[in-house]
C-alpha positions, 0 to 999 in steps of 0.5 A: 463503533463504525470507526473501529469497524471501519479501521479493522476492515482497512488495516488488513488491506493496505499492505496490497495497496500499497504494493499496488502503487509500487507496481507501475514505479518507485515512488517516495513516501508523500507520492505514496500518501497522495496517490492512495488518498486520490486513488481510492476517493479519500477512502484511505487518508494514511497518515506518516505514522501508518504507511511508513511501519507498512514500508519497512515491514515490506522491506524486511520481508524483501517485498520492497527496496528503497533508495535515496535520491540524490538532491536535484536543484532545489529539490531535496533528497528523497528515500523511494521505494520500489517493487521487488520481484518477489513483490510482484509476486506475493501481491499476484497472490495476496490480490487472489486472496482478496478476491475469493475473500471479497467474492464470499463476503458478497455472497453472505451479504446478498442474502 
């Protein structure tokens, strides 16, 4: 049951985490799995399966762009995603929803 609770709380958050990430760079997918998991205390451990339907809602809705990067070496080509302006600006207000939201949860469970 604190599985599904768990999952619930999490799934509603993580389109602002990830904008979050995008924020200071682009990064590519695996960039994005890493940091998150780092990041948050092993908190969030997304799997590919999780962040990439995440990435191209946020494309379709021009909160991110992607490119491909050209192979370097040995290093293979990589699709990075990146913050657009309109991004930046639905997680200034996403973030502020959080806020208020978190704000009123605290005060219920404090009681």
């Amino acid at each position: 049951m604190n599985e599904k609770y768990e999952r619930q709380m999490k799934k509603g958050v993580l389109d602002m985490l990830v904008l979050k990430l995008l924020e200071p760079e682009p990064k590519y997918g695996y960039q994005i799995i890493q940091e998150m998991k780092e990041k948050s205390g092993e908190t969030f451990l997304l799997k590919d399966g999780t962040l990439y339907p995440i990435l191209y809602r946020l494309e379709e809705d021009g909160l991110v762009e992607s490119r491909w990067s050209g192979p370097e070496g040995k290093q293979v080509s990589r699709k990075y995603y990146e913050i657009t302006e309109s991004g930046r600006e639905a997680l200034g207000k996403i973030k502020a929803i959080w806020e208020h939201i978190s704000s009123g949860i605290a005060k219920i469970m404090e009681e």
